[in-house]
Backbone as ProteinMPNN parsed JSONL, in Angstrom:
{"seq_chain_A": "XXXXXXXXXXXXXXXXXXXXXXXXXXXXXXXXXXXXXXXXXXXXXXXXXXXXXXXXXXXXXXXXXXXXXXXXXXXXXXXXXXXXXXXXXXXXXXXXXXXXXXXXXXXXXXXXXXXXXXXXXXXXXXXXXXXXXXXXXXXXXXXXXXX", "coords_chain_A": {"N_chain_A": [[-53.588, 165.103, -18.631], [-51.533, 163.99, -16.1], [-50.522, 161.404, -14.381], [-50.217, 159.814, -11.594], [-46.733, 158.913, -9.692], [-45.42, 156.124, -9.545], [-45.744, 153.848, -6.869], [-44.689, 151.334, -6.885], [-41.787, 149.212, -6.076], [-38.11, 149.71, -7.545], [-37.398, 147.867, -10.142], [-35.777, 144.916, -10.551], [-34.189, 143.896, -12.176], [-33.814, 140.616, -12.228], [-35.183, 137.555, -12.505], [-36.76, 136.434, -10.672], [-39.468, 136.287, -8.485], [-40.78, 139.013, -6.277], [-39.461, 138.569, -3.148], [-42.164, 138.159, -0.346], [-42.063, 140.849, 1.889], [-41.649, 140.245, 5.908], [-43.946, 140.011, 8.191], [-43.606, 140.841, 11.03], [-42.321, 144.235, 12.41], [-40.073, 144.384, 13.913], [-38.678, 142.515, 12.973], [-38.136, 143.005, 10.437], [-36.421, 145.305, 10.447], [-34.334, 144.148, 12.125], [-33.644, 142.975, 9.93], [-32.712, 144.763, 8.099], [-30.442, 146.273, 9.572], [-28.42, 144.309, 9.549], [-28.351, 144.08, 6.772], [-27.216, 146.697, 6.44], [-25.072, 146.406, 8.339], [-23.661, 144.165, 7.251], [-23.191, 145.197, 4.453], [-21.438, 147.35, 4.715], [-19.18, 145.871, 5.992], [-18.752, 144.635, 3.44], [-17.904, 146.747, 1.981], [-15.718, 147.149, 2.917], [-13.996, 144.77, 2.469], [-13.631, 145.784, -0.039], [-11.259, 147.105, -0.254], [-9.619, 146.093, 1.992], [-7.024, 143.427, 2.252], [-7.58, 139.991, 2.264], [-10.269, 140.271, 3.553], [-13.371, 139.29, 2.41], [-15.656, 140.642, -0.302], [-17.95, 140.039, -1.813], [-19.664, 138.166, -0.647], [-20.361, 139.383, 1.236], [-22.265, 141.741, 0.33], [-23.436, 140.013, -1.202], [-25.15, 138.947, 0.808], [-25.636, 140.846, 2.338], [-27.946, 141.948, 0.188], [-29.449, 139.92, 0.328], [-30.738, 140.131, 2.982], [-31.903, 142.898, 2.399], [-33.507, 142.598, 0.868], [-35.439, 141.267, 2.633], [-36.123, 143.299, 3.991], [-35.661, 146.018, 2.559], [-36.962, 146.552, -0.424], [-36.014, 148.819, -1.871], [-33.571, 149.392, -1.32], [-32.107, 146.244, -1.936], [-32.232, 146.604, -4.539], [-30.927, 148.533, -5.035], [-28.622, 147.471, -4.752], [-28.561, 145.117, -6.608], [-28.261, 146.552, -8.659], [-26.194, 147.764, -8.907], [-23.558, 149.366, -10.671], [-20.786, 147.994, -9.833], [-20.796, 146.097, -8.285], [-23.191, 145.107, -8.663], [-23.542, 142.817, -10.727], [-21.834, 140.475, -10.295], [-23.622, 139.472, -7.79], [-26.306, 139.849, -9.013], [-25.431, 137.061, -10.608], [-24.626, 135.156, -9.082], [-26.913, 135.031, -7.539], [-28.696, 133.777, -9.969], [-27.348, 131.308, -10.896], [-25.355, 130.541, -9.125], [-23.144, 131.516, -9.743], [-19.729, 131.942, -9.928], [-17.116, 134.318, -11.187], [-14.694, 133.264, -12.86], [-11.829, 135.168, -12.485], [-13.034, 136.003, -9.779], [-12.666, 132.858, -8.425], [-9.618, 133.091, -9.05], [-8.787, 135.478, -7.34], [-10.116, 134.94, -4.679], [-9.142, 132.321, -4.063], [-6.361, 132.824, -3.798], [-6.327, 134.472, -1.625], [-7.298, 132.702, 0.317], [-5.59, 131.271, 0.547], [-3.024, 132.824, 1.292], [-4.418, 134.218, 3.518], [-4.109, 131.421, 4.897], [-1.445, 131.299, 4.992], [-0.758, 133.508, 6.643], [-1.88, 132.969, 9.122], [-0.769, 130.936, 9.561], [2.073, 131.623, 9.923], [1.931, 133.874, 11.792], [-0.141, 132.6, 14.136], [1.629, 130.407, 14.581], [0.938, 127.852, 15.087], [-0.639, 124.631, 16.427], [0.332, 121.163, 15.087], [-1.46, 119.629, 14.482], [-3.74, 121.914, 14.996], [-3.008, 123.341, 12.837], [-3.525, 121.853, 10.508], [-6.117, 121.657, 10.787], [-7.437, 123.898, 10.077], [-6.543, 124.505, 7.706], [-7.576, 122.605, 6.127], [-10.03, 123.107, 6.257], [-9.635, 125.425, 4.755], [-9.204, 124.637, 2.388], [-11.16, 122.798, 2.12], [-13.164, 125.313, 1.852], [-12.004, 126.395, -0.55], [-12.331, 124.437, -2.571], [-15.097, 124.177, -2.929], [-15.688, 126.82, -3.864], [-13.924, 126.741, -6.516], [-15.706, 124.738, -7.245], [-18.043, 126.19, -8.324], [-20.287, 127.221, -10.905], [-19.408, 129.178, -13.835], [-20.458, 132.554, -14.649], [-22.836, 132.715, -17.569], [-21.995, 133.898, -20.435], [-22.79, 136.925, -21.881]], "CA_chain_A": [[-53.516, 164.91, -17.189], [-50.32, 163.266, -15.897], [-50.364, 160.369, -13.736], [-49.277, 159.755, -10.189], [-45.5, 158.277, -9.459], [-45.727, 154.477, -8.93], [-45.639, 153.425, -5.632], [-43.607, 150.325, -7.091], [-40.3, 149.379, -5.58], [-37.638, 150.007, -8.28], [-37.059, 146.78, -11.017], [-34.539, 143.994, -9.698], [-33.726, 143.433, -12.744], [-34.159, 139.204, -12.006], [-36.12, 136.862, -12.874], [-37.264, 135.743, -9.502], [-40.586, 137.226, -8.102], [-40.291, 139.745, -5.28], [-39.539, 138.018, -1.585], [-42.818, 138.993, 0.579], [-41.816, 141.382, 3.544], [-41.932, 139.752, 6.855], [-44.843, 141.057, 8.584], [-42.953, 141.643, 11.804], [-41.554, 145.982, 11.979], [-38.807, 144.64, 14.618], [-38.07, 141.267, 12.166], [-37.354, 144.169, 8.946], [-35.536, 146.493, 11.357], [-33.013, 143.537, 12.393], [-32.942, 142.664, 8.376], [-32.209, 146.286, 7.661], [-29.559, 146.714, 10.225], [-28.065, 143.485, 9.052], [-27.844, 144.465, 5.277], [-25.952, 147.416, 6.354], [-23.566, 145.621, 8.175], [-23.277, 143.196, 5.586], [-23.11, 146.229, 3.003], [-20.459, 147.94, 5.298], [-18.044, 145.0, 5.654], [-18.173, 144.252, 1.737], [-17.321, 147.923, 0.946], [-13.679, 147.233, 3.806], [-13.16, 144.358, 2.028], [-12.963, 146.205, -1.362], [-10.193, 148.087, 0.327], [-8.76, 145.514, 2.36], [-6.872, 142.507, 1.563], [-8.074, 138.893, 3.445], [-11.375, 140.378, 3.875], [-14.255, 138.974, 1.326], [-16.381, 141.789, -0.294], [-18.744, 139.667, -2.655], [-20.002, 136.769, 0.11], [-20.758, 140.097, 2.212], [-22.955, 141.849, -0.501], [-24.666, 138.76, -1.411], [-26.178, 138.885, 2.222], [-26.5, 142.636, 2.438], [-29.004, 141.927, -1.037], [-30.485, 138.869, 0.831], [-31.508, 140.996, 3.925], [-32.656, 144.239, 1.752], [-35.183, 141.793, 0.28], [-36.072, 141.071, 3.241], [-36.317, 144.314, 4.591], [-35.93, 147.367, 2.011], [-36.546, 146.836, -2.224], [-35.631, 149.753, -2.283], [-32.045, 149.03, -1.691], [-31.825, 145.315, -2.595], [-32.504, 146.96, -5.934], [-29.369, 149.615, -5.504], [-26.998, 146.352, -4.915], [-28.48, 144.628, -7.612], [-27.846, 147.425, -10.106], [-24.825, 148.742, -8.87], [-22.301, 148.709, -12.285], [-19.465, 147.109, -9.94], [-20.925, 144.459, -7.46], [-24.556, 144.093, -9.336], [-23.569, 141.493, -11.482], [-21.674, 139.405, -9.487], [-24.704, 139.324, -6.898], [-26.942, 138.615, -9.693], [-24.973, 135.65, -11.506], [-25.11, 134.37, -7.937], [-28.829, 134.315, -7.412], [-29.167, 133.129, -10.989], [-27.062, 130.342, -11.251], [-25.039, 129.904, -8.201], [-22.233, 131.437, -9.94], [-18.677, 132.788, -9.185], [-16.527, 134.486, -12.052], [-13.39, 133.223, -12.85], [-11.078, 135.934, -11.86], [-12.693, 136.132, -8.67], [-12.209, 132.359, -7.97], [-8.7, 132.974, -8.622], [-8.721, 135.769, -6.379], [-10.793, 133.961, -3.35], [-8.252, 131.112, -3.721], [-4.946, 132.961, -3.851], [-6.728, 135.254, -0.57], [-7.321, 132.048, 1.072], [-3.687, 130.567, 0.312], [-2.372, 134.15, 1.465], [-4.702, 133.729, 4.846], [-3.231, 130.363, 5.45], [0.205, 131.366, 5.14], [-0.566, 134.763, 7.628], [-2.479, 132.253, 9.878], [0.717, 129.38, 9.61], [3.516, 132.497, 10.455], [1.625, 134.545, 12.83], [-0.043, 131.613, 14.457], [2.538, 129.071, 15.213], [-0.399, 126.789, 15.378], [-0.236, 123.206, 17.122], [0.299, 120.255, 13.712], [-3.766, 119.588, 14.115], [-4.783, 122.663, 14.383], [-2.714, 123.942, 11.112], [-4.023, 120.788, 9.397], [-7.858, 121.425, 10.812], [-7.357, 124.545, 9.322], [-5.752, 123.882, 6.284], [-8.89, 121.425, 5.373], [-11.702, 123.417, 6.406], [-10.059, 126.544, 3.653], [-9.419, 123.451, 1.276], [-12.929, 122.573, 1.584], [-13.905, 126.272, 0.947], [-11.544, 127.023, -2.035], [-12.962, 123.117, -3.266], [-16.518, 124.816, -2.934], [-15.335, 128.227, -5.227], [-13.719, 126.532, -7.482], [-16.977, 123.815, -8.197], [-18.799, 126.781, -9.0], [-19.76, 127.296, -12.212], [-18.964, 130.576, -14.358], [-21.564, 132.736, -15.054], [-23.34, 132.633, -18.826], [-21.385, 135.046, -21.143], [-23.611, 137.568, -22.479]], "C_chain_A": [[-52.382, 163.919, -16.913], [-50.465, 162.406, -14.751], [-49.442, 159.923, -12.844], [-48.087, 158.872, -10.032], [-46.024, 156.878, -8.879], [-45.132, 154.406, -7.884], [-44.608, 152.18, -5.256], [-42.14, 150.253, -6.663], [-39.45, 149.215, -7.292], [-37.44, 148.532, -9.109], [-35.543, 146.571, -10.814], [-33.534, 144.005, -10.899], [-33.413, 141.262, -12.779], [-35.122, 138.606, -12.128], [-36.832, 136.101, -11.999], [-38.7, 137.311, -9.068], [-39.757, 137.666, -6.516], [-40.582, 138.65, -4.112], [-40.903, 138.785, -1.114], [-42.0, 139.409, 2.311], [-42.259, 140.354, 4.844], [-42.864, 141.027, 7.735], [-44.463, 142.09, 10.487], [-42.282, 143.624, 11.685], [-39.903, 145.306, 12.378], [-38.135, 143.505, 13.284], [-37.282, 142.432, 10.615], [-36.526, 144.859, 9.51], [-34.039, 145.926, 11.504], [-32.826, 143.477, 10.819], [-32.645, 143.595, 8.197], [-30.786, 146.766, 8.268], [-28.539, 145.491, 9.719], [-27.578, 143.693, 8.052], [-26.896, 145.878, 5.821], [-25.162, 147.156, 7.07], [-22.941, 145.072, 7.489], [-22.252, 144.639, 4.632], [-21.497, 147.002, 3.601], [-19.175, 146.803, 5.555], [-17.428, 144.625, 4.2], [-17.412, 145.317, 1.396], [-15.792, 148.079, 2.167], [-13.335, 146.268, 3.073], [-12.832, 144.457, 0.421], [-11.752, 146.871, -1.282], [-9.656, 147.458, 1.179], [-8.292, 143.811, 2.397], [-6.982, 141.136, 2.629], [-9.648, 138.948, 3.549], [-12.635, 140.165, 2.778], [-15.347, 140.37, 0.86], [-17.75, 140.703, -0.523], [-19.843, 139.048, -1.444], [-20.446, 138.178, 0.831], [-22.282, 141.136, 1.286], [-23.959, 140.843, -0.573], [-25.298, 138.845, -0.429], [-26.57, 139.882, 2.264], [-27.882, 142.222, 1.279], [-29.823, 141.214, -0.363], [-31.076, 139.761, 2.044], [-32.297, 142.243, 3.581], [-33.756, 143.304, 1.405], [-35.524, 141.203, 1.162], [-37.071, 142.202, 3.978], [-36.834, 146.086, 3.676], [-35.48, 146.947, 0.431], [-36.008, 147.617, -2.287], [-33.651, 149.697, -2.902], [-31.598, 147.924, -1.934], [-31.696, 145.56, -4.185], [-31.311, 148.062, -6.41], [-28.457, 148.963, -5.671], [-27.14, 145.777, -6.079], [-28.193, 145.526, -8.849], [-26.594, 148.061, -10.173], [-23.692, 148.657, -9.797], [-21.474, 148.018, -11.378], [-20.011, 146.085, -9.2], [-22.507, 143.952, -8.008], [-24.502, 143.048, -9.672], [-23.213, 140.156, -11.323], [-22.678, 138.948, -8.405], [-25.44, 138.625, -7.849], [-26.975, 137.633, -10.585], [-25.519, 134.771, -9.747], [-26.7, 133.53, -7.347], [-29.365, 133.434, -8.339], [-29.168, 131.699, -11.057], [-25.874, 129.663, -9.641], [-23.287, 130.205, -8.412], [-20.68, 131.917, -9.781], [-17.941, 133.164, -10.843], [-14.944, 133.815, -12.426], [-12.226, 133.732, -12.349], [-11.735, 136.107, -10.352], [-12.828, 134.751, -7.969], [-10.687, 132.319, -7.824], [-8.042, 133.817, -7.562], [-9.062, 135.406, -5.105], [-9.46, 133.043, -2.868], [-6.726, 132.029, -2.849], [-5.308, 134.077, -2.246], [-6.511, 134.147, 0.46], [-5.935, 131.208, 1.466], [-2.891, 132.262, 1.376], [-3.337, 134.214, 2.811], [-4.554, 132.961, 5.658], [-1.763, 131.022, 5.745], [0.007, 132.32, 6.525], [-0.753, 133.651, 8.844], [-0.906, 131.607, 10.584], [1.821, 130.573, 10.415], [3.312, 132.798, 11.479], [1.222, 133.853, 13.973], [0.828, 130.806, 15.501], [1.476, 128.034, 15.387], [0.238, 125.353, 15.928], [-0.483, 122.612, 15.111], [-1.567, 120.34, 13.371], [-4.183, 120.82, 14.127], [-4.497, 123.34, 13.196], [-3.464, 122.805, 10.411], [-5.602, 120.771, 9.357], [-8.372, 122.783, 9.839], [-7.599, 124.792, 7.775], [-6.936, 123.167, 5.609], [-10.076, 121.992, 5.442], [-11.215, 124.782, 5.331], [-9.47, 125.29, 2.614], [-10.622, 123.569, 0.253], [-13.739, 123.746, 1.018], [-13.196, 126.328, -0.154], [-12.126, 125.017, -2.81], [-14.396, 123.953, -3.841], [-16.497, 125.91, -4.29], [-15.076, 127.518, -6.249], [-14.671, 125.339, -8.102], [-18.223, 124.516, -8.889], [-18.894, 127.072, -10.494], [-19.761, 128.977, -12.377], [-20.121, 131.127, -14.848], [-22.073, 133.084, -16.835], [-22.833, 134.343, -18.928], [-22.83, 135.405, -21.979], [-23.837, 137.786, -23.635]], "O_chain_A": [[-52.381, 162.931, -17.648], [-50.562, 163.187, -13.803], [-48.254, 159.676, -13.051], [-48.447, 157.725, -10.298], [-46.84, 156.674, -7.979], [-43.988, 154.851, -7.799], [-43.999, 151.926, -4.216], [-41.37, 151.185, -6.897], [-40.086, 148.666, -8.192], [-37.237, 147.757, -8.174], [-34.569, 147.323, -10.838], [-32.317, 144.099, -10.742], [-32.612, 140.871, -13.628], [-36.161, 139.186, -11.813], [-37.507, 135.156, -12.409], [-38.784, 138.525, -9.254], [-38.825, 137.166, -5.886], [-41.615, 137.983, -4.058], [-40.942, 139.983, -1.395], [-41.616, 138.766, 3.288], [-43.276, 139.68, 4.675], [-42.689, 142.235, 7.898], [-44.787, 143.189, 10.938], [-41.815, 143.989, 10.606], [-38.883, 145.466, 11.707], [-37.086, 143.835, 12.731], [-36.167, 142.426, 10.095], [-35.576, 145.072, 8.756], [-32.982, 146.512, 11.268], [-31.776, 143.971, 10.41], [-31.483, 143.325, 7.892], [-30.054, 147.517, 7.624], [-27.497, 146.061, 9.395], [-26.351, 143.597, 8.008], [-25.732, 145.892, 5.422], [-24.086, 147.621, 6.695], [-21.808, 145.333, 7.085], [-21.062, 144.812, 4.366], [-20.552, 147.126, 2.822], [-18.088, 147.201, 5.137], [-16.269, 144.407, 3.848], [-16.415, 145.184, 0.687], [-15.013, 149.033, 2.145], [-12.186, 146.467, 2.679], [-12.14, 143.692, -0.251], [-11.207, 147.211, -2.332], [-8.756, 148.195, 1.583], [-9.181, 142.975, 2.563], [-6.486, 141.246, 3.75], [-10.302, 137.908, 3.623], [-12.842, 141.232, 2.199], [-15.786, 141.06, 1.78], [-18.524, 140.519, 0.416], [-20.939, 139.608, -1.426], [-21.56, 137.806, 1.201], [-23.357, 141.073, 1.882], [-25.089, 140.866, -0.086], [-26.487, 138.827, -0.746], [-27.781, 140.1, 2.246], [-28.968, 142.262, 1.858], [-30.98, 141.626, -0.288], [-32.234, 140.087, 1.786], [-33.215, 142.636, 4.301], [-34.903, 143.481, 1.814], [-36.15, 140.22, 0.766], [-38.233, 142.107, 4.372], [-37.728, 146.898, 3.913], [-34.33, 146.93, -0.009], [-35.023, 147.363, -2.98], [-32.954, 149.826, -3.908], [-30.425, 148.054, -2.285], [-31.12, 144.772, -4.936], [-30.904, 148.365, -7.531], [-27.507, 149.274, -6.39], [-26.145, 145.736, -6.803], [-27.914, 145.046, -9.948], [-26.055, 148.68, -11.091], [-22.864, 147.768, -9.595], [-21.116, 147.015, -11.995], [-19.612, 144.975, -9.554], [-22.962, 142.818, -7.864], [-25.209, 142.169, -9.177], [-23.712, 139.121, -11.764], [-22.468, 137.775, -8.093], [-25.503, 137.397, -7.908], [-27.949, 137.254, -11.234], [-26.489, 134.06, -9.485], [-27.214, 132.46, -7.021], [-30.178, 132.553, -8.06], [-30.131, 130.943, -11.189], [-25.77, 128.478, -9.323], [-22.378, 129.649, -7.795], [-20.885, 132.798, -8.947], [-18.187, 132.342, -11.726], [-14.062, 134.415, -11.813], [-11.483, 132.948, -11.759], [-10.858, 136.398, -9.539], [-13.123, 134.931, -6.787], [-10.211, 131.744, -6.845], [-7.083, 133.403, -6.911], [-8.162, 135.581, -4.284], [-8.916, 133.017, -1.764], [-6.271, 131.869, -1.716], [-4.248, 134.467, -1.756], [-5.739, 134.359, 1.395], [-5.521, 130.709, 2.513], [-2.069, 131.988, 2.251], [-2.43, 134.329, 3.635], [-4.686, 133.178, 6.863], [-1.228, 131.097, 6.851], [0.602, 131.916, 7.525], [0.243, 133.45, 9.54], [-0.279, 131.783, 11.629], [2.309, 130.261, 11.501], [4.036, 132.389, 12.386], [1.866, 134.124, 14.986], [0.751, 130.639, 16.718], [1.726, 127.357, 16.384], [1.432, 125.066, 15.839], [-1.079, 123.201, 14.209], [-2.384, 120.798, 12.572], [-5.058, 121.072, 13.298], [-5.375, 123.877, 12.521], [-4.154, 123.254, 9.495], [-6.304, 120.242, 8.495], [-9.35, 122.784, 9.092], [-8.522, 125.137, 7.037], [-7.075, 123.311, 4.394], [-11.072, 121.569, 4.853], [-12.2, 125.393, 4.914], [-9.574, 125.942, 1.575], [-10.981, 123.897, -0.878], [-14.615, 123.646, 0.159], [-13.984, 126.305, -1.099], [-12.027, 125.018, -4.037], [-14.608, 124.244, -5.018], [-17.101, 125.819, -5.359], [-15.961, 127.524, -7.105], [-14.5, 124.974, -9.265], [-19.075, 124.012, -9.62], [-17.913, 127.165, -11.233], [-19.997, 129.816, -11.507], [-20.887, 130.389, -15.469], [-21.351, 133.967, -17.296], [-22.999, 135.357, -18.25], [-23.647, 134.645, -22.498], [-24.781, 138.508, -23.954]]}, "name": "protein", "num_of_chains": 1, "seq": "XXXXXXXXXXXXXXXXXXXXXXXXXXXXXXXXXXXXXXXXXXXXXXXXXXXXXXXXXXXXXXXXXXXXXXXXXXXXXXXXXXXXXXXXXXXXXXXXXXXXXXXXXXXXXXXXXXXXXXXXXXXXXXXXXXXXXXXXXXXXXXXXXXX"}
């Protein structure tokens, strides 16, 4: 006799227990619509340059687990952005190559900013310090544990 399909949402693969659903419908509905914005901005900025994919993912995952295992569980497995999602959750971590990409995006968003712009002195310099402070942030991350 063969035994009925588990009802179970698919394995995260993580070592964190499952988020409980919010018992709200409309509160999952906005998280659902959310993760696919999220999910839909990450996959323009795999295809366009300035625009962050990863930082957009990471939220799409955080709203699926709020809203749908089902698909928090497709980002986390996905061979190209899984792993970077879940070093993130793990440890907090960013890869190497894509702090040097982040940086050299954010250097290369300054400059567009600085040309196109014309900015007043303060506001290039308020600028200038607040993507500082983020590429400071990327690059204090640590790297995630080689396998």
């Amino acid at each position: 006799m063969s035994t009925p399909p588990s009802a179970e949402p698919p394995s995260l693969e993580i070592d964190e227990p499952p988020t409980a659903l919010p018992s709200s419908r409309g509160l999952r509905v906005g998280y659902l619509l959310a993760g696919f914005a999220f999910t839909g901005l990450g996959i323009a900025g795999a295809f366009l340059p300035l625009l962050p994919t990863t930082i957009f993912l990471i939220l799409a995952a955080g709203c699926f687990g709020k809203s749908s295992p089902r698909l928090e569980a497709w980002l986390l497995n996905h061979p190209r952005f899984g792993p970077s999602i879940r070093a993130w959750r793990a440890n907090g971590a960013i890869p190497r190559k894509a702090k040097v990409l982040a940086c050299m995006g954010m250097a290369g968003g300054m400059a567009v900013f600085l040309i196109a712009a014309r900015p007043k002195l303060w506001l290039g310099l308020l600028v200038g310090a607040v993507m500082a402070a983020c590429a400071a942030f990327v690059v204090s991350r640590p790297a995630p544990p080689t396998a």
